[in-house]
C-alpha positions as a LaTeX table, in Angstrom:
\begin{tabular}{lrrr}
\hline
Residue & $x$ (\AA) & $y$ (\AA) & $z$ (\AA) \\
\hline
Unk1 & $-79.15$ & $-141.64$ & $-71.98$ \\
Unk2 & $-78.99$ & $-139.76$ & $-68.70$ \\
Unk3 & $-76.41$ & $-138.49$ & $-66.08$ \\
Unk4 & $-77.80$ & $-139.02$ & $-62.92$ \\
Unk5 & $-75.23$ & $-137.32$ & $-59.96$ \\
Unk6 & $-76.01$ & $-138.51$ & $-56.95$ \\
Unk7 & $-74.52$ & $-137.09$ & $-53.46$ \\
Unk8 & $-75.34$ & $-136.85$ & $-49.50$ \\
Unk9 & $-73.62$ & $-140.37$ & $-48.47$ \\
Unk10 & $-71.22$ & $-140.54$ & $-45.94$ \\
Unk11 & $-70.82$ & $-141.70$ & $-42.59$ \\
Unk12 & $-73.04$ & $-141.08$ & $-39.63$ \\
Unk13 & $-73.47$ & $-142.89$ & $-36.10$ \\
Unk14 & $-76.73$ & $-144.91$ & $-35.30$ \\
Unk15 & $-79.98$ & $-142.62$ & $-34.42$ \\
Unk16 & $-78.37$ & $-139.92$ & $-37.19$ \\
Unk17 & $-79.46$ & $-138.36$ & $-40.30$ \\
Unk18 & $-78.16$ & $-137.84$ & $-44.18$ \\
Unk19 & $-79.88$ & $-136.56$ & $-47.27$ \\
Unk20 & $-79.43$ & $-138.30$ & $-50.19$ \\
Unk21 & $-79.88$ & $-136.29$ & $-53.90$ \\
Unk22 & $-79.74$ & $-137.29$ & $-57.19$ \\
Unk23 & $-80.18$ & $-135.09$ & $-60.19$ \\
Unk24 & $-81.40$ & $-135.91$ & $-63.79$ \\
Unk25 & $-79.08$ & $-134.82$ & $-66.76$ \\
Unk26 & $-79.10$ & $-135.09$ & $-70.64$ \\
Unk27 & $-81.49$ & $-136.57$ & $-73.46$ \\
Unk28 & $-84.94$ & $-136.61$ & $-71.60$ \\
Unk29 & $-88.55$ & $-135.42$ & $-72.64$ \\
Unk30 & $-90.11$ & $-137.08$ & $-68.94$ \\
Unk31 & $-89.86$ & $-138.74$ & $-65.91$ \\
Unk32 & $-91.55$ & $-141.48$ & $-64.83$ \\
Unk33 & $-90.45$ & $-143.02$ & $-61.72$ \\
Unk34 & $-87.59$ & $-141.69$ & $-59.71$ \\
Unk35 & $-86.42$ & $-144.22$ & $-56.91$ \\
Unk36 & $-83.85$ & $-145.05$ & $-54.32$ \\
Unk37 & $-82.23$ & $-148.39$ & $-53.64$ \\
Unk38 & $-79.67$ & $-150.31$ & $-51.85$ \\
Unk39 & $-77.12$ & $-152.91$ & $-51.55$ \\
Unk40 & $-75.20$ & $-153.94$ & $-48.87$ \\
Unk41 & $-71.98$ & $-155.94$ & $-48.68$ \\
Unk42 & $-72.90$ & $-159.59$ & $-49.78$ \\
Unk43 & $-76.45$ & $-158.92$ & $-50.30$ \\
Unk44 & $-78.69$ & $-158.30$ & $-53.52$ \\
Unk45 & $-80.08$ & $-155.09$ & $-54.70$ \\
Unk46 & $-83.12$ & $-153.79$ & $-52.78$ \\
Unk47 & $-85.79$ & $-151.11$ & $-53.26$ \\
Unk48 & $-85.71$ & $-148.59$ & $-50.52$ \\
Unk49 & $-88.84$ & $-145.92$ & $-51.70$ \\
Unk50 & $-89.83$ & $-144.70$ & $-55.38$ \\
Unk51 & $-92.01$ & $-141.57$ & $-56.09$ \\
Unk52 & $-94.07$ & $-141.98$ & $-59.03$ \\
Unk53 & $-95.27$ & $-139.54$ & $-61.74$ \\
Unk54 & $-98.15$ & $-139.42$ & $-60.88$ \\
Unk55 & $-97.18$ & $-138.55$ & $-57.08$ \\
Unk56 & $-97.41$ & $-141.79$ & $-54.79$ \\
Unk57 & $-94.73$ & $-143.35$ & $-53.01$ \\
Unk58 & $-93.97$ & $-146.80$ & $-51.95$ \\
Unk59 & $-91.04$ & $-147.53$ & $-49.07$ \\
Unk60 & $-89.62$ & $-151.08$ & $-47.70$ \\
Unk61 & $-90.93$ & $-151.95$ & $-44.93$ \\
Unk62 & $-87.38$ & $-151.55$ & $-43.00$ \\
Unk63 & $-87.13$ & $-147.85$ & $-44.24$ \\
Unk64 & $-90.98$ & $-146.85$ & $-43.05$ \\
Unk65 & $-91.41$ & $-144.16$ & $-40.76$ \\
Unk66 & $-87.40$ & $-143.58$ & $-40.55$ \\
Unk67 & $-86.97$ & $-142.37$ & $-44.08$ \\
Unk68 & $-88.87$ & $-139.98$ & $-46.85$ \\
Unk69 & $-88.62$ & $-139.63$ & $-50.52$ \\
Unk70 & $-89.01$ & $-136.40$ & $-52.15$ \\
Unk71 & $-89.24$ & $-134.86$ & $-55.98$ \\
Unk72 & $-88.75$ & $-132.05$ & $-57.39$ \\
Unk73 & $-89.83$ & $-131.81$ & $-61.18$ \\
Unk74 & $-88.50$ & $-128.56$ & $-61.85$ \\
Unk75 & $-85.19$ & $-129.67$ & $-61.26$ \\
Unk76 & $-85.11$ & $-133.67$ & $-62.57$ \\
Unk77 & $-84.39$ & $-134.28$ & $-58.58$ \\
Unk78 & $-85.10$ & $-136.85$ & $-55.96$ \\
Unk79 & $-83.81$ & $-136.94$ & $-52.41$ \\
Unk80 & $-84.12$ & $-139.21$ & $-49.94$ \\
Unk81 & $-84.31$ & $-137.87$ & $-46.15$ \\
Unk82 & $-82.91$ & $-140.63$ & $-43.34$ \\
Unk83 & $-83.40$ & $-140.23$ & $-40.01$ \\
Unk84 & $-82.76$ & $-142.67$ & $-37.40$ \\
Unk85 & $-80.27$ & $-144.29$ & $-39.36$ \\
Unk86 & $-79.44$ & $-147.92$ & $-37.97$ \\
Unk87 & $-76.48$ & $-149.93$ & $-38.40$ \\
Unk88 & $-78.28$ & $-152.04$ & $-40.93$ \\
Unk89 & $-78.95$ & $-149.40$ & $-43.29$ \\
Unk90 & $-75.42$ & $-149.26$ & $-44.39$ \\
Unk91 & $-75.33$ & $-149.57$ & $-48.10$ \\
Unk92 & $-74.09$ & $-148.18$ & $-51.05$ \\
Unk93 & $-77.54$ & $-146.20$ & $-51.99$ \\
Unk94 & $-78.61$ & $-145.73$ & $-55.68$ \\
Unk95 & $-80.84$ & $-143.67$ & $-58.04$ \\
Unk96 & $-82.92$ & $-145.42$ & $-60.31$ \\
Unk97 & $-84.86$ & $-143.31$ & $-63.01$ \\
Unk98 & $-87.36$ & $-144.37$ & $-65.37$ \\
Unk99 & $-87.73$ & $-141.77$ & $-68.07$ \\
Unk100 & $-88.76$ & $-141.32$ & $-71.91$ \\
Unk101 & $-85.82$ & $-139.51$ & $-73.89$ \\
Unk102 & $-86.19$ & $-136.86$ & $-75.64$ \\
Unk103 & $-85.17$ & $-138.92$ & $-79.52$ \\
Unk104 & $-88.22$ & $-138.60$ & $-81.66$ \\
Unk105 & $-89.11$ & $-142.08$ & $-81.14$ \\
Unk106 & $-89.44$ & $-141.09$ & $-76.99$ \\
Unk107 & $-87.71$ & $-144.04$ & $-76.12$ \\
Unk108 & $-88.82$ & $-145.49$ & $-72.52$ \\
Unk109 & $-85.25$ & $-146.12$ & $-70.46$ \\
Unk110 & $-84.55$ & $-146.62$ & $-67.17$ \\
Unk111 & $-80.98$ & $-145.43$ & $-65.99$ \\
Unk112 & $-78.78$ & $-145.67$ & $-62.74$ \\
Unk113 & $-76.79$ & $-143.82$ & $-61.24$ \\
Unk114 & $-73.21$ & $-145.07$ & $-59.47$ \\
Unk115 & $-74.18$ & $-145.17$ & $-56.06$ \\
Unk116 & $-73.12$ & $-143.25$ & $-52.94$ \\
Unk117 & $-71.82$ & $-145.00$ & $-49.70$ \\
Unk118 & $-73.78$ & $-144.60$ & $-46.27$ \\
Unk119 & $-72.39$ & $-145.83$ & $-43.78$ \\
Unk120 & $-74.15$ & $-146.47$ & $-40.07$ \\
Unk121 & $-71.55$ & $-146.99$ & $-37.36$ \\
Unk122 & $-70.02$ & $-145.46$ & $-33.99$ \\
\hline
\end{tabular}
């Protein structure tokens, strides 16, 4: 299993900006997929972007234009850059990592992390 340490939440007023990171610990021989998503009060669990291994990304349709998801390998790290941050993108934001440990048998897991608060408001 992983630690995944995510940080950059916090609260910002509409049209801001916040950085999101969240860094890959413990038993892992690869990534796969490292991903950012979100859930607001009384709503389910969305997908916000994911960068693949093999380097594409994929964002919600809310997020597109507003908000960019990076990697970097060397460091088991993805961030998530938000600019024009809007009311409705208040959330508690988390990291999602799909991985192969490091065990002999390479086990494929997928791990997330606890989540960070944004919050959009003036």
């Amino acid at each position: 299993q992983v630690h995944l340490v995510e940080s950059g939440g916090g609260l910002v007023q509409p049209g801001g900006s916040l950085r999101l990171s969240c860094a890959a610990s413990g038993s892992i021989f690869s990534i796969n997929d490292m991903g950012w998503y979100r859930q607001a009060p009384g709503k389910q669990r969305e997908l916000v972007a994911i960068f693949t291994r093999t380097g594409s990304t994929n964002y919600a349709d809310s997020v597109k234009g507003r908000f960019t998801i990076s990697r970097d390998n060397s460091k088991n790290t993805v961030y998530l850059r938000m600019n024009g941050l809007k009311p409705e993108d208040t959330a508690v934001y988390y990291c999602k990592v799909s991985y192969y440990d490091a065990s002999p048998f390479r086990v494929h897991r997928e791990d997330w992390g606890k989540g960070t608060l944004v919050t959009v408001s003036s």
